[in-house]
N, C-alpha and C positions, 0 to 999 in steps of 0.2 A: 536395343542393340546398336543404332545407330548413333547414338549416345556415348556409348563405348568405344564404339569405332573413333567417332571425332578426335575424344581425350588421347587416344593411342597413336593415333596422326602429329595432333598439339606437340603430344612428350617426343615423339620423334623428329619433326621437323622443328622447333623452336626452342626444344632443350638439347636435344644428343648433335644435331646436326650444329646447335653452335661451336659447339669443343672441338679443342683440336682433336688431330686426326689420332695420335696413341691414343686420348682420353676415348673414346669414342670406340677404338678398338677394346681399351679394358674394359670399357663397359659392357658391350658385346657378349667377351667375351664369360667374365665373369656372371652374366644375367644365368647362366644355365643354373646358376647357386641359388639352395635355399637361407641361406646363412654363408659368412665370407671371413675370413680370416688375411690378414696380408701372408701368410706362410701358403695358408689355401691357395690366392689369389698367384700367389710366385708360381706353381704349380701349375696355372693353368696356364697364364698371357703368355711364358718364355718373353721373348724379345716383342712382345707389341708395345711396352712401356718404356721402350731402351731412356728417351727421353727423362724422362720422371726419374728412372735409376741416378741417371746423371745428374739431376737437382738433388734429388734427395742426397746422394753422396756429398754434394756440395754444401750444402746446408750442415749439416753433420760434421765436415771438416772447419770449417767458420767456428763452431763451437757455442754459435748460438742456441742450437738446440744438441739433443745426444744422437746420436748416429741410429742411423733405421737399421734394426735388424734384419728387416725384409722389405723390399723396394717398394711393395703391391703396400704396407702398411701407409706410406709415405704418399701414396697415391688416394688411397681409402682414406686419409685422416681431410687430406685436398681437398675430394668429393663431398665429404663433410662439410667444410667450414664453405663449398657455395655452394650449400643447401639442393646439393642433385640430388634429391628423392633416397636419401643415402639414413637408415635408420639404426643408430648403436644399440647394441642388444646385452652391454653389458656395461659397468661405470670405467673400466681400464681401457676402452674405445680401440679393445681387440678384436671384437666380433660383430659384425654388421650385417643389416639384409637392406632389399633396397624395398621401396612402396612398392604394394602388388602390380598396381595399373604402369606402372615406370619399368616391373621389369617385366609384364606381359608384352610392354611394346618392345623391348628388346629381345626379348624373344624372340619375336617375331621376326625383329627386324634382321637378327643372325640368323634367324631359318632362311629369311626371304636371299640374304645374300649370301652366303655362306653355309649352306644346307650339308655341306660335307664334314664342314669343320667340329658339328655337332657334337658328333659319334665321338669322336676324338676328346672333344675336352669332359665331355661323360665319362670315359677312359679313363683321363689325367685326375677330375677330382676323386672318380672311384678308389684311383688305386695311392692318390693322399691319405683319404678319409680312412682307407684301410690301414693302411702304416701308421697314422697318429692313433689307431685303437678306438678309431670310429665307424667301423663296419654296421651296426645297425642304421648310422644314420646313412650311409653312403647306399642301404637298399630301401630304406623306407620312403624319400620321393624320388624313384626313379622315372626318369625321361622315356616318352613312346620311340625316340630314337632309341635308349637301352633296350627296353623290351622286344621290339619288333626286331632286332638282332639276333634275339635268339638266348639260348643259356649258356653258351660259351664265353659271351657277352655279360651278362648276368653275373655269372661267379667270378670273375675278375675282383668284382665290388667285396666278395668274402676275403 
């Protein structure tokens, strides 16, 4: 266990806590995901990426690259190419999960500081994953924050 603990310290103090401060929040934020989409990911951060919005728009007008459909994709493809524990789950590099131990420490790390904010972004992906016609998967890993809420909380995710 205390093995585990270390590595969860390591990834939190010498990978999350180098990034800037939006990166750091997307990460955060998005760790409550078991899989991530930049549409998912729009869904949750709102304005913690304002930052990134702004590059990514910018790059996309340049015409070097085509325009992000979605800001959080632009951010996700970022985390990608510097190797933050960031894993493609599909060859069109739409859907991503991050390494277990990487996002247990974010977990944690948005319990330890942000304990309120939880409930909320359980809220925001449930009631995505419901409207894109993914209701089974938005109940099948539900969060002890979902559950300890109650069933009012619950069925939202239907």
């Amino acid at each position: 266990m205390a093995s585990h603990r270390t590595a969860l310290d390591y990834l939190i103090d010498e990978v999350v806590a180098q990034q800037p401060l939006e990166v750091q929040h997307f990460l955060l934020q998005s760790a409550i995901l078991d899989r991530m989409c930049g549409e998912l990911c729009d869904a949750l951060v709102r304005d913690a990426d304002r930052g990134m919005r702004d590059e990514a728009r910018a790059v996309g007008s340049e015409g070097a690259e085509p325009p992000i459909p979605h800001p959080s994709s632009f951010t996700l493809a970022q985390l990608e190419r510097a190797n933050l524990f960031l894993i493609p789950l599909d060859a069109e590099g739409v859907w991503y999960r991050y390494h277990h131990l990487f996002r247990a420490a974010l977990r944690q790390r948005l319990q330890q500081q942000h304990p309120d904010l939880c409930l909320a972004l359980h809220h925001r992906a449930a009631d995505w994953l419901a409207s894109a016609g993914l209701s089974a998967e938005a109940m099948s890993t539900p969060s002890p924050q979902v559950i300890s809420a109650g069933p009012r909380t619950w069925s939202r995710a239907l």
